[in-house]
C-alpha positions as CSV (number, residue, x, y, z in Angstrom):
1,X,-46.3,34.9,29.5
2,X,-43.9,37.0,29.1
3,X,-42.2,38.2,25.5
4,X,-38.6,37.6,24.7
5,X,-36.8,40.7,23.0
6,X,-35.0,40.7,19.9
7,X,-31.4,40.6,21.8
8,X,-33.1,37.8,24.2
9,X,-33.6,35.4,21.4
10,X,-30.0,36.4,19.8
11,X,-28.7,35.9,23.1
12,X,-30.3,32.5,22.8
13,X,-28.5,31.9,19.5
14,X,-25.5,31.9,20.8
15,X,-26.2,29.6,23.5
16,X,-27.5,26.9,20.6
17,X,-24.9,27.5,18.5
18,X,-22.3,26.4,21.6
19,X,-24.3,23.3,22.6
20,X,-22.5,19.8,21.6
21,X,-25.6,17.7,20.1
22,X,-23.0,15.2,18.7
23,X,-24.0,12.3,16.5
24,X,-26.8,11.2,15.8
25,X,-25.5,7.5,15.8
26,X,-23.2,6.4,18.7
27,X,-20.9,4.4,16.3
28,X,-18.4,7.2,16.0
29,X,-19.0,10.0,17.8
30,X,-15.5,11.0,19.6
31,X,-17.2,12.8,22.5
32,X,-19.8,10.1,23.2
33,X,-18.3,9.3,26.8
34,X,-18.3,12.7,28.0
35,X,-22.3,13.0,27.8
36,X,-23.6,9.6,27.7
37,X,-26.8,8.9,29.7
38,X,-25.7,5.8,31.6
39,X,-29.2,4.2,32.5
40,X,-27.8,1.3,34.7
41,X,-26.2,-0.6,31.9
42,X,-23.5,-2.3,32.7
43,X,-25.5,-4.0,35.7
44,X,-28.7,-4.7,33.6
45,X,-26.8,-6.4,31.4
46,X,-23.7,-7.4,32.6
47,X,-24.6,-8.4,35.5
48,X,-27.9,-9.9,35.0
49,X,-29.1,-12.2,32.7
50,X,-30.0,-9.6,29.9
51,X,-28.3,-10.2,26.8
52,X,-30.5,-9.7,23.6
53,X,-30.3,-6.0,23.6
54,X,-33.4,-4.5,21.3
55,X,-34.8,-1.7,20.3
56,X,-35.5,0.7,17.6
57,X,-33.5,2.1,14.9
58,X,-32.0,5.4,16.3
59,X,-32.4,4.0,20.3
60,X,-28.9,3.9,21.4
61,X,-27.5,-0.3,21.0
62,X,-24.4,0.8,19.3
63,X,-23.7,3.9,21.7
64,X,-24.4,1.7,24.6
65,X,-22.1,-1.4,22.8
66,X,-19.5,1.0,22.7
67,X,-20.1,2.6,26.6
68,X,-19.6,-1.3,27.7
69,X,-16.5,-2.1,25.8
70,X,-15.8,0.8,27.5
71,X,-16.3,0.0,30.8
72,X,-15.7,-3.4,30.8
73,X,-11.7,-2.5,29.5
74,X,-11.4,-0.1,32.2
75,X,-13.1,-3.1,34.7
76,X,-10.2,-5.7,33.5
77,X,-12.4,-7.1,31.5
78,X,-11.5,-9.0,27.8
79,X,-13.8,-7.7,25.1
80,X,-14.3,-8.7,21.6
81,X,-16.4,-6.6,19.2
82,X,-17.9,-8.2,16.3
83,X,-18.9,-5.3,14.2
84,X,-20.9,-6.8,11.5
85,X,-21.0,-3.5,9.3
86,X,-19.2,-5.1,6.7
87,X,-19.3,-8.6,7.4
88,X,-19.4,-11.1,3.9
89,X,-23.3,-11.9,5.2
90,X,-23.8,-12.4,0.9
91,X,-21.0,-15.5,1.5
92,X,-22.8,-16.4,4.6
93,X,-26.3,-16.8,2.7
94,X,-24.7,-19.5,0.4
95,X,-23.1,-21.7,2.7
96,X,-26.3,-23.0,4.6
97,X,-24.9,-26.1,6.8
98,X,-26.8,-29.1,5.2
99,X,-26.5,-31.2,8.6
100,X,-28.8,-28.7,10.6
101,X,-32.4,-28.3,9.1
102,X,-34.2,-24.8,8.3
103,X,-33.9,-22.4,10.4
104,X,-30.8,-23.8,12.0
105,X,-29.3,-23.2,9.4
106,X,-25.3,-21.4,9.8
107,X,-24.7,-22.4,13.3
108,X,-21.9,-24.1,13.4
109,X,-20.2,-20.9,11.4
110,X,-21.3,-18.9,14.4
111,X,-20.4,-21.2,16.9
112,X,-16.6,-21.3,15.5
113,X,-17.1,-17.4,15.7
114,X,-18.0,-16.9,18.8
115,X,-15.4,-19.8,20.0
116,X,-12.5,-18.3,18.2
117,X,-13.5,-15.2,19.6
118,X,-13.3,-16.2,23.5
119,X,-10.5,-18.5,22.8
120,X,-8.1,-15.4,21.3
121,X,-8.9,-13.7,24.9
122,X,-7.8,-16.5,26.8
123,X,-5.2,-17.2,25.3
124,X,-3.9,-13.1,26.1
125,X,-3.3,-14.4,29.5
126,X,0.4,-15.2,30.5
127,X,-0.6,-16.4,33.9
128,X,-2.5,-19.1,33.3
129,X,0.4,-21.6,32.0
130,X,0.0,-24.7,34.8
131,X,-3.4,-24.5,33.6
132,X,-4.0,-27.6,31.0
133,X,-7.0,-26.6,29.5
134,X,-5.5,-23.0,29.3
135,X,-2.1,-24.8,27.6
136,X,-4.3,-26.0,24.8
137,X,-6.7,-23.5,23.9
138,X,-3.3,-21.5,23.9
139,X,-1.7,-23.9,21.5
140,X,-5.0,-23.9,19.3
141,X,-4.8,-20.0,19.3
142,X,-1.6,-20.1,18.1
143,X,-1.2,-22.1,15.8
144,X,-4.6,-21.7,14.2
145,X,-5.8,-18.0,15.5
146,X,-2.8,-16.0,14.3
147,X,-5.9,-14.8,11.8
148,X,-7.7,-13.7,14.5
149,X,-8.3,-10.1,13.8
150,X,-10.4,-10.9,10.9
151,X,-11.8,-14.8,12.1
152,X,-15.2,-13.8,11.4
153,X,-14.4,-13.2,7.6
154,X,-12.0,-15.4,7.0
155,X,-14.3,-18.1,8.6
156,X,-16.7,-17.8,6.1
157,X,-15.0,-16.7,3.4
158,X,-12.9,-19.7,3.6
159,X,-15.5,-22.3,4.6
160,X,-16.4,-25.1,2.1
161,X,-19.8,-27.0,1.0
162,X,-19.1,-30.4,2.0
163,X,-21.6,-33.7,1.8
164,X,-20.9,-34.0,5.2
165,X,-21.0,-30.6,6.5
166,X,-19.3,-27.3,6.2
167,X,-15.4,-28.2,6.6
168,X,-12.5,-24.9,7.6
169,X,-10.5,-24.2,5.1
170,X,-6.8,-24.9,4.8
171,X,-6.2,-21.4,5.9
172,X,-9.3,-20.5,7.8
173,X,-7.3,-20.4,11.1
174,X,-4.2,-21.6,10.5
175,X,-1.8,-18.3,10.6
176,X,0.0,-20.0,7.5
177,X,1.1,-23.0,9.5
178,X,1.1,-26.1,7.7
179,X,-1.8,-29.1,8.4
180,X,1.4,-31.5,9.4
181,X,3.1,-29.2,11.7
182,X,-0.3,-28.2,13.1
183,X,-1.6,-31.7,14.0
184,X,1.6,-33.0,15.2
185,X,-0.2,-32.5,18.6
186,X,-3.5,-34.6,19.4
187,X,-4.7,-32.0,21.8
188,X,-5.3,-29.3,18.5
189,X,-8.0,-29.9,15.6
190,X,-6.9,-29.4,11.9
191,X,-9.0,-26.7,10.7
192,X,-9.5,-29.0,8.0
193,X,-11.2,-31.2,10.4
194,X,-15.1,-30.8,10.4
195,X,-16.8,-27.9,11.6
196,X,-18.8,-29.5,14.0
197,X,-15.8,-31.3,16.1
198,X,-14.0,-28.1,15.8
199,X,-16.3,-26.7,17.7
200,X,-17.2,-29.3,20.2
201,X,-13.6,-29.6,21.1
202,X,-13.5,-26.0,21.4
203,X,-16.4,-25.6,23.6
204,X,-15.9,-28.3,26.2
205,X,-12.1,-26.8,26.3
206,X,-12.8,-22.9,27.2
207,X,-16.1,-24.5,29.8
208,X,-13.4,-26.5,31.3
209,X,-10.9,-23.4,31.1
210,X,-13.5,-21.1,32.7
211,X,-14.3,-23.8,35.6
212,X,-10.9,-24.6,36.8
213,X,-9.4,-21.5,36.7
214,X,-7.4,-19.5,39.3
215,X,-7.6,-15.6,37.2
216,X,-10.6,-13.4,37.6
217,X,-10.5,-12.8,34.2
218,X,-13.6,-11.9,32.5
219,X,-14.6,-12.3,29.5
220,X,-17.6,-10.3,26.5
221,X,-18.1,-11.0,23.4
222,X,-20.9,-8.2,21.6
223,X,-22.4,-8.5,18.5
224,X,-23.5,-5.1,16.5
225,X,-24.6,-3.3,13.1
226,X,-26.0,-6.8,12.2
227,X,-28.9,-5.3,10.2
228,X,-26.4,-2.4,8.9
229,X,-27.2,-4.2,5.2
230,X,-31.0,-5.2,5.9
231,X,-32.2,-3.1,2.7
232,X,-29.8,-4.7,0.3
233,X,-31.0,-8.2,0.9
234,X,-33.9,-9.8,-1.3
235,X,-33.9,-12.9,0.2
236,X,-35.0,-11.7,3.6
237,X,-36.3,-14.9,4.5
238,X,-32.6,-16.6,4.5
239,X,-31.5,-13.4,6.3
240,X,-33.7,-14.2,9.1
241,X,-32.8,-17.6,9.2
242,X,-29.4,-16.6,9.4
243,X,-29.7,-14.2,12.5
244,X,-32.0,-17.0,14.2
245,X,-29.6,-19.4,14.1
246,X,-26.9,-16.6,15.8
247,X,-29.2,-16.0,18.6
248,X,-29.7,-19.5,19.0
249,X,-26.1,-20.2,19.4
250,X,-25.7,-17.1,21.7
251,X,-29.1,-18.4,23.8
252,X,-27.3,-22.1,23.9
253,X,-23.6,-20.8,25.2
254,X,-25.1,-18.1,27.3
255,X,-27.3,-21.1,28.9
256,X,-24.2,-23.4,29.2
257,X,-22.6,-20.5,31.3
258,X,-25.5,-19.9,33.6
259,X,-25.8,-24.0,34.3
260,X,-22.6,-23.7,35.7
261,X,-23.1,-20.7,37.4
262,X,-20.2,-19.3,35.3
263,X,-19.8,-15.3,35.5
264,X,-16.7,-15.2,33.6
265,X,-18.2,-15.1,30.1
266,X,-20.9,-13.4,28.5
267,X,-22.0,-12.8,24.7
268,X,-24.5,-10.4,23.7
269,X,-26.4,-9.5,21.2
270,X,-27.6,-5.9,19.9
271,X,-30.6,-6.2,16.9
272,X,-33.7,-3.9,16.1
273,X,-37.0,-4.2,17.6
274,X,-38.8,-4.9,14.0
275,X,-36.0,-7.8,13.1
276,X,-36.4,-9.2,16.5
277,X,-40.0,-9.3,16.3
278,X,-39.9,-10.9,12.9
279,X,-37.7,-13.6,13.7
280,X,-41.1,-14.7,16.1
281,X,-42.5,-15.7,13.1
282,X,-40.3,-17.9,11.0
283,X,-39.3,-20.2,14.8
284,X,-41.2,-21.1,17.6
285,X,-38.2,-21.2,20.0
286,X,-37.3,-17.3,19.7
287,X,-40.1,-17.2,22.4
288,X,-37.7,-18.8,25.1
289,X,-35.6,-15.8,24.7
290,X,-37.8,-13.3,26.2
291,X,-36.2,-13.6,29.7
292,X,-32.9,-12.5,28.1
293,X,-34.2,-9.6,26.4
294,X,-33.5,-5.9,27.4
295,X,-35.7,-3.4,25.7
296,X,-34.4,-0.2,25.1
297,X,-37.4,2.5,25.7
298,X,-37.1,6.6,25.6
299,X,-41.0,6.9,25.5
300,X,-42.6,9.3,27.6
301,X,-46.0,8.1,28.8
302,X,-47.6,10.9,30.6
303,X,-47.5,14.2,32.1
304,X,-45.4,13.6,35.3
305,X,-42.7,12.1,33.1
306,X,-41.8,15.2,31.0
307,X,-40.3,16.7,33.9
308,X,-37.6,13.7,34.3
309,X,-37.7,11.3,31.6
310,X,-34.7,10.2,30.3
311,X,-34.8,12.1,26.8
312,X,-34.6,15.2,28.9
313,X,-31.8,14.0,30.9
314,X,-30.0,12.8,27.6
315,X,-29.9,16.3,25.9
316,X,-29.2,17.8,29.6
317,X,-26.0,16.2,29.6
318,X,-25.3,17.2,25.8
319,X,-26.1,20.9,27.1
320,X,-23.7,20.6,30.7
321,X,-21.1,19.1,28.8
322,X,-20.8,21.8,26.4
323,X,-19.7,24.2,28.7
324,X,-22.7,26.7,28.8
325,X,-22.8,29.3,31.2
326,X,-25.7,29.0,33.4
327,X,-28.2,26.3,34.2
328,X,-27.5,23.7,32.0
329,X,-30.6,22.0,31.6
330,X,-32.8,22.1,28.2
331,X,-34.7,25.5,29.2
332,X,-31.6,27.3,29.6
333,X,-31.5,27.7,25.6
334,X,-35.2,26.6,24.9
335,X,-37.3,28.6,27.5
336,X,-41.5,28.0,27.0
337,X,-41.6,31.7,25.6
338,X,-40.0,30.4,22.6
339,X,-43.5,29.1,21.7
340,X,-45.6,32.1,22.5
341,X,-47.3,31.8,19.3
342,X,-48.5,28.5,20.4
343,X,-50.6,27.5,23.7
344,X,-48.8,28.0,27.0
345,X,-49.4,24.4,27.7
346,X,-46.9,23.2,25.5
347,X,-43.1,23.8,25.9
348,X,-40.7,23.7,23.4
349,X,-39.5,20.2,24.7
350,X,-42.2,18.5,24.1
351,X,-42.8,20.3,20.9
352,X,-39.8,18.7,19.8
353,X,-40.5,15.1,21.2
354,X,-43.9,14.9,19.8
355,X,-42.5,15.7,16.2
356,X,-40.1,12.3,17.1
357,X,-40.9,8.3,18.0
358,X,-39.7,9.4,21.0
359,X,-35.6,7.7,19.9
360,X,-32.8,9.7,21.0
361,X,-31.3,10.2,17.4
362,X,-34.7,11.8,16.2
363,X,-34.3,14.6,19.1
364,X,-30.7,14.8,19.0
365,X,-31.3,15.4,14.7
366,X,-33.9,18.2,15.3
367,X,-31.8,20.1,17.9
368,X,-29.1,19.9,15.2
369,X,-31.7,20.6,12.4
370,X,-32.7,23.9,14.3
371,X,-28.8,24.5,15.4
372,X,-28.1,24.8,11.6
373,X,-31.3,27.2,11.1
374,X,-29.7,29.4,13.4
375,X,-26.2,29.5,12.1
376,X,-28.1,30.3,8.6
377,X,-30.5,32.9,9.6
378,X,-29.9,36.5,8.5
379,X,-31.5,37.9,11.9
380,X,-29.6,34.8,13.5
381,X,-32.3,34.4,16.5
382,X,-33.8,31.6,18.1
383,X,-37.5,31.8,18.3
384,X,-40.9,30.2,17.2
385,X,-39.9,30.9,13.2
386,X,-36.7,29.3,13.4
387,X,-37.9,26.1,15.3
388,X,-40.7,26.2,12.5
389,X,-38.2,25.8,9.8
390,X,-35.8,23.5,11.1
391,X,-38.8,20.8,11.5
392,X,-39.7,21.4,7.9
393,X,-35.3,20.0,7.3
394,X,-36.2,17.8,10.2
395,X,-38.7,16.4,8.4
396,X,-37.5,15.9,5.2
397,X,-34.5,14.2,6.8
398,X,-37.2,12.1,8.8
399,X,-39.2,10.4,5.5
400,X,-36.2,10.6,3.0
401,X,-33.9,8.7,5.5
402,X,-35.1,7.5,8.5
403,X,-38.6,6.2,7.8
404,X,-37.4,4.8,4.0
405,X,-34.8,3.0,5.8
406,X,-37.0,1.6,8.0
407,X,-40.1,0.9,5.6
408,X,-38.1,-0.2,2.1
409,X,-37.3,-3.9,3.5
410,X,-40.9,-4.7,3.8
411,X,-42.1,-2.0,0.7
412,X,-39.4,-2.0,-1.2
413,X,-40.0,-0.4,-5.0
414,X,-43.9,0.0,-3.8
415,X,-42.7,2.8,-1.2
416,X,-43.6,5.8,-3.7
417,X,-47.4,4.5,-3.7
418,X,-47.7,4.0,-0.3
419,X,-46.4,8.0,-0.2
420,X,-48.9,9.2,-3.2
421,X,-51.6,7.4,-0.7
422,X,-50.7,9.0,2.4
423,X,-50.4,12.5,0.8
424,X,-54.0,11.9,-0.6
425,X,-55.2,11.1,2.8
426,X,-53.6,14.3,4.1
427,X,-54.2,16.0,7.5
428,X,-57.3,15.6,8.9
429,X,-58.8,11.9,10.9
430,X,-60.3,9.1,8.5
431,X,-61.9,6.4,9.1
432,X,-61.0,2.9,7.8
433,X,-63.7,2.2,4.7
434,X,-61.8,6.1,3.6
435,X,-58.7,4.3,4.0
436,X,-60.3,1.0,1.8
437,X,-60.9,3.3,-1.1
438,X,-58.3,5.2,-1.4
439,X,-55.7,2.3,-1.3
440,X,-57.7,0.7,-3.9
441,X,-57.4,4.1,-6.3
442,X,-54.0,5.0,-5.5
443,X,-51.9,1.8,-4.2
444,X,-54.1,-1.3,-4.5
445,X,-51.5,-4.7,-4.3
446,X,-48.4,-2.7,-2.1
447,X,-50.2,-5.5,0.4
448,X,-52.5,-8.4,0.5
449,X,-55.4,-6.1,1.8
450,X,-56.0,-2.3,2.9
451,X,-55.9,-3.7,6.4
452,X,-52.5,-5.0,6.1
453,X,-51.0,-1.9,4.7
454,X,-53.0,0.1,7.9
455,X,-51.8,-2.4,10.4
456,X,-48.1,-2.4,9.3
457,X,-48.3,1.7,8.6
458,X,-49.5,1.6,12.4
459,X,-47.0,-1.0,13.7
460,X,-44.6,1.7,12.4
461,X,-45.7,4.6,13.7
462,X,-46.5,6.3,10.4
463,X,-50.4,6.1,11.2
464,X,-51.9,6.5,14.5
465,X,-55.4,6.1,15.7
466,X,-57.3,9.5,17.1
467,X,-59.2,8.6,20.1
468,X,-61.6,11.7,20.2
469,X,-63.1,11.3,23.9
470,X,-59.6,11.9,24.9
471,X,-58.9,14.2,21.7
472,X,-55.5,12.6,21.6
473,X,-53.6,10.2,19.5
474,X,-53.3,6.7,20.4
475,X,-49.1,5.8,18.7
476,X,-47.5,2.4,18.6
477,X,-44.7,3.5,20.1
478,X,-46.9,4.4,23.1
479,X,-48.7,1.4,23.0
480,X,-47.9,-1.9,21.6
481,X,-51.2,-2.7,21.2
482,X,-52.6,-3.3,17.4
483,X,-54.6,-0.5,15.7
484,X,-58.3,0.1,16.8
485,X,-60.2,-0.1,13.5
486,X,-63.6,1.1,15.0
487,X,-61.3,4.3,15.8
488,X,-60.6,7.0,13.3
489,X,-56.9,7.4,12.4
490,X,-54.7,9.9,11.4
491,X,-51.1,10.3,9.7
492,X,-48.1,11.4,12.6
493,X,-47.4,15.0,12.3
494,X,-43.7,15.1,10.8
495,X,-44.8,12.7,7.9
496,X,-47.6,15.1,7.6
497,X,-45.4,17.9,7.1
498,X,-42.8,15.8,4.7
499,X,-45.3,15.0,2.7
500,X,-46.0,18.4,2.1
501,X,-42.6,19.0,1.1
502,X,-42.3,16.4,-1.5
């Protein structure tokens, strides 16, 4: 292998410097269309019968909630986003609706949501006016959805704890018209009227809408950043309950639509793998979803998939779109010389991907990570140092924002010992009794047993399990299998090396 000179690795510089990595999160990157790896998504879940959209923190659900608004505006296609980043979920948690039992808990409130929500669309239409179902979810709209911009705040925020179930406030929906000028016709509910016949009359009035009419209209409703406040919540068992009962709602319309072979009207749902899976264990039902479920997956399983798998293609199309001169693939600025120090069997891409779990926002952060190392550098070269140092920032951002975002729901104020017990385990394989003792000396109660706390360290991806026949490491998010406790473990390399720079 050939060495790269001094003005070959400056040269390189340059390139990096150029390349726009963008965001790390989709929500508001402004150049997110011009590079976005479309993986088939509009017909996987448009299209099919996909719509519980999960995956990881750092996968892609809000960059691909915003590539379908997207695509569904410039399809003629009615959208409505509820972005849930700074939705009153506190208000939500104290206004449980007595008439449903635990954890169905809140549905109506989503249910008059979602409702209002598809009713507002419909109602945009001007050419639907011999249509009588049309004519009153119209009237509804317009005398009670004037609000409509902020429904799903004012719905809760206004909503009542009544003996016989949550009732709309005066002004919930009612634009400021009056409960006399707004009943005057039979066809429209007060918004004083129950929750529950609110709703009912809604429903059967958009099904009956969306059977007998002559528009092609279509019609999405998305639902994202639901966990954007997950660490601030103490009572995460109500918080569970609470996005339960919002998939069961979206499982339950979703179903009415598909009964009636109904094409017109879709909501989905975007929500991390790790809530997902926990809602599993608080209802039985949540099972029934997994035929509506679309994993989002970036992992690369073996050798043939380097070459082609969609991480690559992802930052390709960060490179392309920046405008660089020749090829524009990933080698064009990161050629395997970079890593001469190292063996020639590993190129710098996979360098990269096997510091990450394998998520777009972890590679996208250390391209941006080493892009910054550059800029700073006195001799301002790319090459083996450089990439050295920018995964020691990588790093650091990895544990002190990524993984305590990810681990302080379930550790909470214990998250310091479970870090003074991984940097006493250090660098090299363990075995489990190893594990056993040092928990006991160092973080004894952060869990009901050392096995939890190894289990739920693995299910994470913070500890892996070392499989020496194959002398390789066996990662959860390679295989979502449990941890092998007869196999010795050891800690994944990027917490390994920000530990070391605590």
């Amino acid at each position: 292998m050939a060495s790269l000179s001094t003005s070959e690795k400056q040269a390189l510089a340059q390139k990096h410097k150029r390349v726009r990595f963008g965001d790390i999160a989709g929500e508001g990157d402004p150049d997110l269309f011009s590079y976005f790896l479309d993986e088939d998504y509009w017909d996987t879940i448009i299209q099919s019968d996909k719509y519980f959209v999960i995956g990881r923190k750092g996968t892609g659900k809000s960059a691909i909630y915003r590539f379908l608004e997207h695509e569904a505006r410039s399809k003629g296609y009615f959208v409505s986003n509820q972005d849930f980043g700074n939705f009153p979920f506190e208000k939500l948690l104290q206004l449980t609706d007595d008439t449903f039992g635990k954890p169905n808990q809140y549905q109506s409130i989503w249910l008059n949501i979602i409702l209002n929500s598809f009713v507002a669309q419909v109602a945009a239409l001007d050419e639907e006016g011999e249509n009588d179902h049309w004519k009153a979810l119209k009237q509804y709209h317009s005398q009670f959805g004037t609000t409509l911009e902020n429904a799903h705040k004012e719905v809760v925020t206004r909503t009542d704890k009544k003996t016989r179930g949550l009732r709309l406030g005066a002004e919930s929906l009612s634009g400021g018209f009056s409960r006399e000028s707004a009943c005057e016709t039979k066809n429209v509910c007060s918004p004083e009227d129950n929750i529950t016949q609110v709703n009912a009359k809604l429903q059967e009035g958009l099904l009956q809408y969306l059977l007998t009419a002559s528009t092609e209209a279509r019609f999405i409703v998305q639902f994202d950043r639901l966990d954007d406040n997950y660490n601030t919540y103490q009572q995460k068992t109500s918080y569970y309950q609470l996005i339960i009962s919002l998939c069961k709602v979206v499982y339950m319309l979703n179903q009415s639509f598909r009964q009636r072979r109904l094409v017109s009207a879709r909501v989905i749902v975007y929500l991390r793998s790790d809530i997902y899976g926990a809602l599993q264990k608080y209802d039985a039902e949540s099972s029934r979803w997994g035929d509506f479920v679309y994993k989002l997956n970036w992992v690369v399983r073996n050798q043939t998939d380097w070459e082609w798998c969609a991480l690559r293609r992802m930052i390709d199309k960060r490179i392309e779109a920046s405008g660089i001169a020749d090829k524009k693939t990933f080698d064009a600025i990161f050629p395997p010389e970079l890593m001469e120090r190292r063996s020639e069997k590993e190129d710098v891409f996979k360098y990269i991907v096997n510091r990450t779990f394998h998520r777009p926002r972890d590679v996208i952060k250390f391209c941006k990570c080493l892009q910054e190392e550059v800029k700073q550098s006195g001799m301002g070269m790319l090459d083996y140092a450089s990439i050295r140092n920018a995964e020691k920032a990588y790093a650091h951002w990895f544990m002190h924002e990524e993984l305590k975002n990810e681990l302080n729901p379930v550790l909470n104020e214990k998250l310091d010992a479970v870090y003074r017990l991984l940097k006493k385990i250090g660098k090299g394989t363990f075995l489990f009794g190893e594990f056993e003792k040092t928990y006991r000396e160092v973080a004894g109660g952060v869990m009901k047993s050392a096995d939890d706390l190894l289990r739920y360290l693995y299910s994470v991806g913070i500890v892996q399990n070392y499989d020496r026949s194959t002398n390789s490491p066996k990662a959860s998010h390679r295989n979502e299998e449990d941890c092998d406790p007869n196999l010795p473990f050891q800690l994944f390399i990027t917490v390994i090396v920000g530990l070391e720079l605590r």
